[in-house]
C-alpha positions, 0 to 999 in steps of 0.5 A: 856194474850193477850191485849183487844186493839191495839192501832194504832195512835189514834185509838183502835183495838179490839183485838177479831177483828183483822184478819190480822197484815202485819209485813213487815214494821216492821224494819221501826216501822210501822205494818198494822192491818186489821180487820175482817170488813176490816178496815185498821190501820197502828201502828207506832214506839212504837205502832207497836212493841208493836202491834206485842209484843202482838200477837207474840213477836217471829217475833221480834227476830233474824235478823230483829231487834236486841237491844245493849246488855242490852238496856232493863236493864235501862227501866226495873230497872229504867223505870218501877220502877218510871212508878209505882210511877208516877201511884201511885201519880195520874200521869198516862200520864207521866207515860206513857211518862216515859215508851215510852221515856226509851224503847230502840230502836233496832238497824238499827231502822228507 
């Protein structure tokens, strides 16, 4: 299920009004989302991967971005577990900030 917004800095992006997402920058975490109105957003760093995880993660993989093998095991054994209880105890932004700082960063990433 695709997400209600796009998140690009400090704006949301209706997902339903996204028309395009440039992903050319990508190896340089960076995407441009254009809307059907033809307003521009360029998302940055974890939000342009997560921008493009949600419209189509495929384009991540191959050459263009590659993880050392089990990067993602710390984020997804340790990482989601004490982002959920920071959540349960009413600490939702550094939850967030939990989840950010232990996502991996591919290799080559600039």
């Amino acid at each position: 299920m695709a997400p209600l917004v796009l998140k690009a800095g400090d704006k949301l992006v209706p997902f339903h009004d996204v028309k395009e997402v440039d992903i050319s920058c990508v190896e340089y975490a960076e995407v441009t989302i254009t809307t059907h109105s033809g307003d521009i957003y360029v998302a940055r760093g974890f939000d342009a991967i997560e921008a493009v995880m949600a419209i189509k993660p495929s384009a991540l993989e191959g050459r263009r971005l590659k993880w050392q093998q089990g990067a993602w095991a710390f984020h997804n054994l340790v990482g989601h577990p004490l982002v959920q209880i920071l959540a349960w105890m009413g600490f939702k932004k550094r939850a967030i900030w939990l989840h950010d700082v232990t996502t991996p960063t591919p290799r080559g990433f600039r």
